[in-house]
C-alpha positions as CSV (number, residue, x, y, z in Angstrom):
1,X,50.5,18.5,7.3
2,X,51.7,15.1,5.5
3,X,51.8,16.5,1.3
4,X,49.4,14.4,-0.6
5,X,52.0,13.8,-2.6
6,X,54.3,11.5,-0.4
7,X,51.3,9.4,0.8
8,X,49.2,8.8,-2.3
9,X,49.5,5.7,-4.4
10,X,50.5,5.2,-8.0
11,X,47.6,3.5,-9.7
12,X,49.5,0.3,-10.3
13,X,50.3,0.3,-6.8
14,X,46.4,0.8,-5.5
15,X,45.1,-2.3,-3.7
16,X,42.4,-3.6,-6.5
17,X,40.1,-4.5,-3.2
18,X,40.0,-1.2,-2.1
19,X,36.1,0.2,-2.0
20,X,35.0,2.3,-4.8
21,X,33.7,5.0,-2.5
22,X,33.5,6.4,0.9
23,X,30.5,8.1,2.9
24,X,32.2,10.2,6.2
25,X,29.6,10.3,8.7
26,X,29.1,12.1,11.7
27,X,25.6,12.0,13.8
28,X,25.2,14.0,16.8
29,X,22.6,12.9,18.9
30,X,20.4,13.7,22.3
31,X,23.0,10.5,24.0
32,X,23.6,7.3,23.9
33,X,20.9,4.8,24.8
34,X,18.7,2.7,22.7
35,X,15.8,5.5,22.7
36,X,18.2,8.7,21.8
37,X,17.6,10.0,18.5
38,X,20.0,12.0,16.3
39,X,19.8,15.5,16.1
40,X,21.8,16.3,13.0
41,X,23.5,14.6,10.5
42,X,26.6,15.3,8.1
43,X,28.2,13.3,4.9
44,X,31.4,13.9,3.2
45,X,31.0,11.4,-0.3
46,X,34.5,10.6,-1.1
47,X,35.5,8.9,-4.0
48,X,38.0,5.3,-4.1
49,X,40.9,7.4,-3.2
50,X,39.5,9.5,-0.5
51,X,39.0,13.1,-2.9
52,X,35.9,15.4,-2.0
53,X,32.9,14.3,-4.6
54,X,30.2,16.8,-2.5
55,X,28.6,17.0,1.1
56,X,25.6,17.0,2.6
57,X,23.6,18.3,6.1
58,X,21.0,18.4,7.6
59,X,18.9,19.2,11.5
60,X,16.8,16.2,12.4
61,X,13.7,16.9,14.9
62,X,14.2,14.2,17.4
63,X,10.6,14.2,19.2
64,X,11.9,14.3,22.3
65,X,14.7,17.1,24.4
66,X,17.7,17.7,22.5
67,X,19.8,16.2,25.5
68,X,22.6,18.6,26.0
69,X,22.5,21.5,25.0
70,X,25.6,22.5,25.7
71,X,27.6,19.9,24.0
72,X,26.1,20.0,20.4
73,X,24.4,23.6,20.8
74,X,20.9,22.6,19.3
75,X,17.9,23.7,21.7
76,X,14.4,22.3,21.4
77,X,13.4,25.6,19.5
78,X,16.1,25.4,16.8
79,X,15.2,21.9,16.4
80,X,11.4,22.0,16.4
81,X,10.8,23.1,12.9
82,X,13.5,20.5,11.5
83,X,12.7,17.3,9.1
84,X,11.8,13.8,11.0
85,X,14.2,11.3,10.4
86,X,11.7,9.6,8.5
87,X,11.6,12.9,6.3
88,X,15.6,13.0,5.5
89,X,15.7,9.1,5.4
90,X,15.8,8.6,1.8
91,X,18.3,11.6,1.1
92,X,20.8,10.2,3.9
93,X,20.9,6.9,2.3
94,X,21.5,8.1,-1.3
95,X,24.4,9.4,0.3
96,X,25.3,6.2,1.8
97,X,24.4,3.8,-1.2
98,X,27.4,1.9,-1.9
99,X,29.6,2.8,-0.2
100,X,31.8,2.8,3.0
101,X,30.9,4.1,6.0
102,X,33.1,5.9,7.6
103,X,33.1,7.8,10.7
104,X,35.3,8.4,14.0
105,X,34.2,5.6,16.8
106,X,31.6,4.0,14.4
107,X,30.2,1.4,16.1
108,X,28.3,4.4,18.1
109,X,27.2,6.3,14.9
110,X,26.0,3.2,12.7
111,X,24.0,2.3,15.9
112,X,22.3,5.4,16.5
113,X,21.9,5.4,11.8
114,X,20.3,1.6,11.8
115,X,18.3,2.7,14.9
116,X,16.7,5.5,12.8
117,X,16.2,3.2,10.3
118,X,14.3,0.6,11.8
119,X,11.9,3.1,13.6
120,X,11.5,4.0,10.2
121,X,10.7,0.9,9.1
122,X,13.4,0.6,6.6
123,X,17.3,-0.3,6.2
124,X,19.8,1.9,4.8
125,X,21.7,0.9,2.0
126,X,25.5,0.2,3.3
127,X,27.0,-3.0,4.0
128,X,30.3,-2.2,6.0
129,X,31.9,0.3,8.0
130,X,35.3,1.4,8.6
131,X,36.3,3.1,12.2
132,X,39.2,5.8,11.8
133,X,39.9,4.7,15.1
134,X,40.7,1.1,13.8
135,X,42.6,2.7,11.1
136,X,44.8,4.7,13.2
137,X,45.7,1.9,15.0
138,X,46.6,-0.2,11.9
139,X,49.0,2.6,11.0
140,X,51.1,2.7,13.6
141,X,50.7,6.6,14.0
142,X,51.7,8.2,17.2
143,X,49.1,9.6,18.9
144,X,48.5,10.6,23.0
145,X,45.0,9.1,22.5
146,X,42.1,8.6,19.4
147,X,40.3,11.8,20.5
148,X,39.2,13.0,16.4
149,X,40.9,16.6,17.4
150,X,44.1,14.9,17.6
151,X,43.9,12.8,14.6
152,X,43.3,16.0,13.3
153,X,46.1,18.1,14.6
154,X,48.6,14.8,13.5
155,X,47.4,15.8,9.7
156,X,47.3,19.5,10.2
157,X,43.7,19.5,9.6
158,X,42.2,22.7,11.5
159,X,38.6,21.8,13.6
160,X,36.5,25.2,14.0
161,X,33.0,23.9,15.1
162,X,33.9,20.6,17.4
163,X,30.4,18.6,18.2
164,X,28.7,20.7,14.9
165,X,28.2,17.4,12.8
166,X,29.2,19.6,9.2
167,X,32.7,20.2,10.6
168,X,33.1,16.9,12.1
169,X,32.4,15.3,9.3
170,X,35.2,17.8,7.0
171,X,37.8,17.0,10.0
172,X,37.2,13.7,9.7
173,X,37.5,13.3,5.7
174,X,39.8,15.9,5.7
175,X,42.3,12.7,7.9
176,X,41.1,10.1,6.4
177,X,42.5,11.0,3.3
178,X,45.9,10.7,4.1
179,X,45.1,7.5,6.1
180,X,43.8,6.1,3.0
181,X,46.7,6.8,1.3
182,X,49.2,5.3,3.6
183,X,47.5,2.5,3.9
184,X,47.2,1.9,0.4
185,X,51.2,2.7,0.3
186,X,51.9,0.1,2.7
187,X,49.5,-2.4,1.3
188,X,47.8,-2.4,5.0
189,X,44.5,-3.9,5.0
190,X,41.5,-1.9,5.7
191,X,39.6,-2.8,9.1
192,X,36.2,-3.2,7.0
193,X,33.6,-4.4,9.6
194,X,29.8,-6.0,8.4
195,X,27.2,-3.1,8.8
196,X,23.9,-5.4,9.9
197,X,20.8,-3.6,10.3
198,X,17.7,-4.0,12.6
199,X,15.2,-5.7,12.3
200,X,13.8,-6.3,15.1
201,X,13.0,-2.5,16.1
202,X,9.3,-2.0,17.3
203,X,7.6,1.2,19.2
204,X,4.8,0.6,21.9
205,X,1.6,2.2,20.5
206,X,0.3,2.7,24.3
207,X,3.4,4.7,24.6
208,X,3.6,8.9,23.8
209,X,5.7,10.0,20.7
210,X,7.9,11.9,22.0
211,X,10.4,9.8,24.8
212,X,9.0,6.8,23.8
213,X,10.7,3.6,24.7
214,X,11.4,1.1,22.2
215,X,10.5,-3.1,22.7
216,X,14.1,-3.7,21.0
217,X,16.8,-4.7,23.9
218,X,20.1,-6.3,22.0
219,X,22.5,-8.4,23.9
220,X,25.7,-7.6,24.6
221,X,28.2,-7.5,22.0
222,X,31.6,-7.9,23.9
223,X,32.4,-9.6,27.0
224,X,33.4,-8.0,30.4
225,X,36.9,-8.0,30.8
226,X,39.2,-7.2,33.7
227,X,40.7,-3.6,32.9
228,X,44.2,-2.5,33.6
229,X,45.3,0.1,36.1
230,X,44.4,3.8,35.3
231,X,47.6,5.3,34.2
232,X,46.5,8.5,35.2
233,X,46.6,10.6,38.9
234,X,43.2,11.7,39.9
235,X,43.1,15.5,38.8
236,X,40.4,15.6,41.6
237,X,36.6,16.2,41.3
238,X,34.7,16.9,37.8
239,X,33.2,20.4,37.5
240,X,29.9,21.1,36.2
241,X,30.2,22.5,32.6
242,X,33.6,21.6,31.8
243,X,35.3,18.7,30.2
244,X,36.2,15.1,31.9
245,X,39.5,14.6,32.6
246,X,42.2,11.4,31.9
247,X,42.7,10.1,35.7
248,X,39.0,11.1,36.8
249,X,37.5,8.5,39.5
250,X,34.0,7.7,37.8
251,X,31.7,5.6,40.3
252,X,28.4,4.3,38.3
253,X,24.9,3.7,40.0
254,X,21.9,1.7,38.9
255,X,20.7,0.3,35.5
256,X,22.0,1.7,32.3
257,X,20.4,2.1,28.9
258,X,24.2,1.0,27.6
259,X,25.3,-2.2,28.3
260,X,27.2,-1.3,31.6
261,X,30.4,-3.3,30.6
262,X,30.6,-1.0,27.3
263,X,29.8,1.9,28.8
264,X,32.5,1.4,31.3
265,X,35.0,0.1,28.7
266,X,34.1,3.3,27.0
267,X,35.4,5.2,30.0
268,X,38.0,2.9,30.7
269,X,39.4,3.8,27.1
270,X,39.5,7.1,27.4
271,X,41.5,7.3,30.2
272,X,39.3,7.4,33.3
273,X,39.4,5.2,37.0
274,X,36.3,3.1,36.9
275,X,35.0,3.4,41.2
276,X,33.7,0.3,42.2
277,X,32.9,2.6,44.9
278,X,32.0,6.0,46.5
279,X,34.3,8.1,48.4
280,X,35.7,11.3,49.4
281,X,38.1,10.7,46.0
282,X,35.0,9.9,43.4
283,X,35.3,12.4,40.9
284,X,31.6,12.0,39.8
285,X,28.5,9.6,39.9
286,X,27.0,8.6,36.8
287,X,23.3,7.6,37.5
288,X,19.9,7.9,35.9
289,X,18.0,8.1,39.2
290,X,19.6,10.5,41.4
291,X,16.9,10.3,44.0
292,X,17.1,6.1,44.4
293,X,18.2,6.1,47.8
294,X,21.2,3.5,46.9
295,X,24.5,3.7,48.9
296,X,26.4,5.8,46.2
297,X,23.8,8.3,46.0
298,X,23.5,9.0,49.6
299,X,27.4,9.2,49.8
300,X,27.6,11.5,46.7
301,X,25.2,13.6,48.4
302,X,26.9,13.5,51.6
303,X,30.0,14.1,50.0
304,X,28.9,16.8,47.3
305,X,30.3,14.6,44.4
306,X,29.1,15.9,41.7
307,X,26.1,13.2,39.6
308,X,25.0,13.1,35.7
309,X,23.4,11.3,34.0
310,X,24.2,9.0,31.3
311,X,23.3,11.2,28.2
312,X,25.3,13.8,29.6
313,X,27.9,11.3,30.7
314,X,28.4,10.3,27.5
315,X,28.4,13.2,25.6
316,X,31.4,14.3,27.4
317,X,33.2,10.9,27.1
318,X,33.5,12.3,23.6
319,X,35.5,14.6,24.1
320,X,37.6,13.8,27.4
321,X,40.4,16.4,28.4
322,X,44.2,15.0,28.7
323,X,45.6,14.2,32.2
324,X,47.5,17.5,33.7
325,X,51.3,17.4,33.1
């Protein structure tokens, strides 16, 4: 564990446009698309130089399944007596007022925040985020891959509940502390990204409460790209119930409720083969209709690959095991 005192700043030496205060976030949710909801929240306030001021949690009832189960351990019974978003909104955003967001992969939990927001007719109060994963990268440090347990073990910082949005969230602040000190010791400047919200959000009224779809479709935000080789050997074929592994081939059939590019960027990143096809090899078959009848379907059933779907899929993208020595 780096000593606090070889990476915090003097006062002079403290950049003067540093933020005043932080808010560490972590959202775990029922999965990725534009209709998922968060299932529980977490913030760590930290003050301008990344100390502890207090923390905060909460269960959020999403009106629809949980998702899985399995990765964030909240069933549809532990959940059914929880707050609405629209119940929690004000307290989560007297925790964000005026200050940073921060959070591991943020783009993914600002979406699913100003999401929540905008179904609740209202905007929470921060202005920009910062992504640990952006930070990390502006420090140089040497890590295998930006999976939060490993920015974690680089600190020393011990994870007991990974996926339980409370610990995440301590993890998380419990890194970015030293971050923020190094950075402010080199003078590097912090990757501070606009936080816009919705406002274009709207629910069908002819549609039921609970798995609603919403009216609001955004455009992309990054262009396709052509991706490099996957470094990795295929470890062979993904197992139901266990983790995704560097080197897996992922085929993908039929329309996504992520733009397909990001979600396959996504992938990409953390070190799988994107299939532009289905064989013998395919590790697994990411699809939202199973039953469709398409050409990669009918292979992965003649071929037992295994198929998810894309909540599942990207629950586990969190959290993606490293390629076998």
């Amino acid at each position: 564990m780096l000593d606090d005192r070889t990476t915090a700043a003097s006062p002079a030496e403290w950049p003067t446009a540093y933020p005043r205060g932080y808010a560490v976030v972590d959202v775990e949710t029922t999965g990725l698309a534009r209709d998922d909801r968060i299932v529980s929240a977490a913030v760590y306030r930290l003050d301008a130089r990344g100390e502890v001021e207090d923390h905060w949690y909460t269960l959020v009832n999403p009106e629809r399944d949980p998702g899985p189960v399995w990765i964030h351990g909240l069933t549809r019974d532990v959940l059914s007596d929880a707050p609405l978003f629209a119940d929690i909104a004000d307290e989560f955003a007297a925790r964000l007022a005026d200050r940073v967001l921060v959070a591991h992969n943020a783009v993914f939990d600002w979406s699913m925040i100003a999401r929540e927001y905008a179904r609740a007719s209202s905007v929470p109060p921060v202005r920009q985020r910062l992504c640990t994963i952006a930070l990390s990268k502006e420090l140089g440090l040497p890590l295998p891959n930006h999976k939060l347990e490993t920015l974690a073990a680089h600190f020393g910082v011990v994870q007991q509940r990974a996926h339980h949005a409370l610990d995440d969230a301590r993890v998380l602040a419990e890194a970015f502390r030293p971050s923020l000190r190094a950075a402010a010791r080199s003078g590097v400047r912090l990757p501070l990204l606009e936080c816009r919200p919705l406002t274009e959000w709207s629910d069908s009224p002819a549609t039921p409460r609970i798995g609603r779809q919403s009216s609001y479709r955004p455009g992309s935000w990054r262009p396709a790209r052509k991706r490099p080789p996957c470094p990795y050997p295929n470890p062979g074929r993904y197992v139901p119930g266990g983790p995704l592994r560097q080197g897996m081939r992922v085929a993908f059939s039929g329309d996504t409720s992520v733009e397909r590019d990001l979600l396959e960027d996504r992938a990409a990143e953390a070190g799988l083969h994107i299939a532009t096809s289905l064989s013998r090899l395919t590790s697994l078959l990411v699809t939202n209709d199973p039953d469709s009848g398409t050409s990669k379907t009918a292979k992965a059933k003649e071929y037992g690959t295994p198929v998810i779907d894309e909540a599942a899929f990207g629950q586990l993208l969190r959290d993606v095991a490293p390629a076998e020595g």
